[in-house]
C-alpha positions, 0 to 999 in steps of 0.5 A, a space after each residue: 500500500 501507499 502508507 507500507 513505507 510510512 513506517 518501514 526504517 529509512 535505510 530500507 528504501 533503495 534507488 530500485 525500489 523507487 523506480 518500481 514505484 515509478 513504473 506504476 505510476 507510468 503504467 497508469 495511463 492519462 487517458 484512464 484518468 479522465 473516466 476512473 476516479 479510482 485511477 486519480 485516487 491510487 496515482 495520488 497515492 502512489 506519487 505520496 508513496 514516491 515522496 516519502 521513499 525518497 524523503 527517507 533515501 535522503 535521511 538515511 544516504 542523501 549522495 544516493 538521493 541525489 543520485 536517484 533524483 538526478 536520475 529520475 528527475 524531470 523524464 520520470 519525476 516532476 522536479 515540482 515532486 522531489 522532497 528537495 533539490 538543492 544539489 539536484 541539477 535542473 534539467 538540461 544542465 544533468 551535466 553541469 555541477 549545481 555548485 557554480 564554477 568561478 570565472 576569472 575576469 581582469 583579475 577578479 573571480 566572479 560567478 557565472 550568471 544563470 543562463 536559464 529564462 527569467 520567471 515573470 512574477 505576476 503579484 496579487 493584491 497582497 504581495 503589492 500592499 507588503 512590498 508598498 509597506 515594506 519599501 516605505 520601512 525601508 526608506 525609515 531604516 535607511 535614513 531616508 534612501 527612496 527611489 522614483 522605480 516601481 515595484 521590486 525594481 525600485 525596492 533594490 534601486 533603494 538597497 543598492 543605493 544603501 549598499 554603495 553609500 560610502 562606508 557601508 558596512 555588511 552588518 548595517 545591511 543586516 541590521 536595516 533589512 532585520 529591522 524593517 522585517 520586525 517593523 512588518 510583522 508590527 509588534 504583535 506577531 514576534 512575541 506570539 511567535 516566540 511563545 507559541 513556535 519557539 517555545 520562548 518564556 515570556 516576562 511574568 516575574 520568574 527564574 524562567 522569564 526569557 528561557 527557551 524550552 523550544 521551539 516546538 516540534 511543529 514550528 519548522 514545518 508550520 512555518 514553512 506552510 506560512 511563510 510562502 504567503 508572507 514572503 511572496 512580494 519579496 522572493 516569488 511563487 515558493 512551496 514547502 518541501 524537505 530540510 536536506 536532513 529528510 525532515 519537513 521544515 523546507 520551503 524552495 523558492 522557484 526562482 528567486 524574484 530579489 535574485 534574478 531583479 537584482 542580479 547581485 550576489 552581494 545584494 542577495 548575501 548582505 539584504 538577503 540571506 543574513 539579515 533574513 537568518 538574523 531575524 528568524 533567530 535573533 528575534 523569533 527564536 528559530 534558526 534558518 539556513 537560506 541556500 541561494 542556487 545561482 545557477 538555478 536562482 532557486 533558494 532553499 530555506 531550511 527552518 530549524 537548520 543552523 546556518 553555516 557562516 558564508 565563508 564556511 559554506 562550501 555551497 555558497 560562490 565566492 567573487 560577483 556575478 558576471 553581469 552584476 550592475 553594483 559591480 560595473 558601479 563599484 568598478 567605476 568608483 574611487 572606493 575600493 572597499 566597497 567591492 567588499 560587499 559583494 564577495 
């Protein structure tokens, strides 16, 4: 049955036994599904089965995981249907490393651009209203930064102008765009979290006032079922999936909207990926680890994981994207240190 391998241990799961569950899923045909709604039922419960073998494969050998995904994904397996895909290569690029390959330029190292087509992001009512606020915020923290762009494009305008003001610092990024997440999530929702997720004591006069006993169980994979609706206007279309562990607690974004908009590593880095791990763990009490894929622009995010410190991550590139724009900017400036920034 569907369920068998729900309780069966990790290591029993081999590559083999995943393929023959893809061949009963192959042998329902398309056709058969309009006209049984039996046949919709058992394939559901067949691609839940395949979910859930592979989970378990990455729990117990995630290099075999890897391996069988890669293999299987996208001719057998939508990549939409893999528990994770960090190391997964996107279909064409089978042969080319998910790690990026540095590119030597007038001296510099800097990191290939993604070569696949851009997402067009089509933002509904809310994600319009949190990006207004959230530019607005922005303007506060910055000590006044603003721009005359719309949208996503005039939200990085603003953050590349902060970033190249001279003697910016990294920390002042992370600082700015943690401060302006706490802002949006006003002062209600931190407390709460911190409580009722993170497992935080709050202040009632007690030895234990400020204790973590947290977070709970349930946290990492219910926040990576809330974030996507709250993150949108920042980030793009995102769905929760896997921790690299096998564990829930996982959200990928597609392709990352702040990533692809701003084509800029040291953006993505300093008013990304830091400031964003900072606040889940500085302030809400939960730790994070924000994976950026710039080959793909894909992101993991990974709740209840410990980042590793950038220079540590033998998955994070070292030097600028080719074609970034703060690049050819700094290039042409007489600030030195600011190049900085972007490594």
């Amino acid at each position: 049955t569907a369920s068998e391998y729900l309780f069966k241990p990790d290591d029993s799961v081999t590559a083999e036994s995943i393929v023959k569950v893809c061949d009963e899923i192959d042998a329902i045909q398309e056709d058969d599904l309009f006209v049984s709604q039996s046949l919709q039922l058992r394939k559901k419960a067949l691609e839940f089965k395949r979910y859930e073998m592979l989970a378990k494969l990455m729990r117990s050998d995630y290099d075999a995981y890897v391996a069988t995904a890669s293999f299987l994904s996208p001719s057998r397996i939508p990549r939409l249907q893999l528990p994770n895909v960090q190391d997964v290569p996107m279909g064409d690029q089978q042969d080319e490393p998910t790690t990026v390959s540095p590119i030597v330029e007038d001296g510099q190292t800097l990191v290939a651009d993604c070569e696949l087509e851009d997402m067009k992001f089509n933002d509904n009512l809310l994600d319009k209203v949190l990006l207004s606020i959230f530019r607005k915020l922005v303007v506060k923290n910055t000590g006044g930064v603003s721009s005359d762009k719309e949208g996503i494009e005039g939200l990085l305008d603003q953050g590349r102008t902060f970033m190249l003001q001279p003697g910016q610092t990294a920390e002042a990024q992370n600082k700015m765009v943690s401060d302006t997440l706490g802002d949006l999530m006003t002062p209600v929702l931190p407390p709460f979290y911190r409580i009722f997720m993170s497992g935080i004591i709050p202040k009632l006069g007690t030895d234990f006032d400020g204790k973590q006993i947290g977070p709970w169980f349930y946290a990492p994979w219910l926040t990576s079922f809330v974030t996507p609706t709250f993150f949108g206007f920042l980030v793009g279309p995102s769905y929760p999936n896997r921790r690299k562990d096998g564990q829930p607690g996982g959200l990928v974004v597609e392709k990352c909207k702040f990533l692809q908009e701003s084509g800029c590593k040291g953006l993505c880095l300093n008013q990304c990926k830091l400031p964003a791990q900072q606040f889940f763990q500085d302030e809400l009490g939960l730790s994070l680890t924000v994976s950026p894929n710039f080959v793909t622009q894909e992101c993991q995010w990974s709740f209840g994981e410990v980042p590793l410190p950038p220079e540590d991550d033998p998955s994070f590139p070292k030097g600028c994207l080719v074609g970034c724009e703060s690049r050819k900017l700094i290039s042409a400036s007489a600030e030195g240190p600011i190049a900085s920034l972007c490594n």
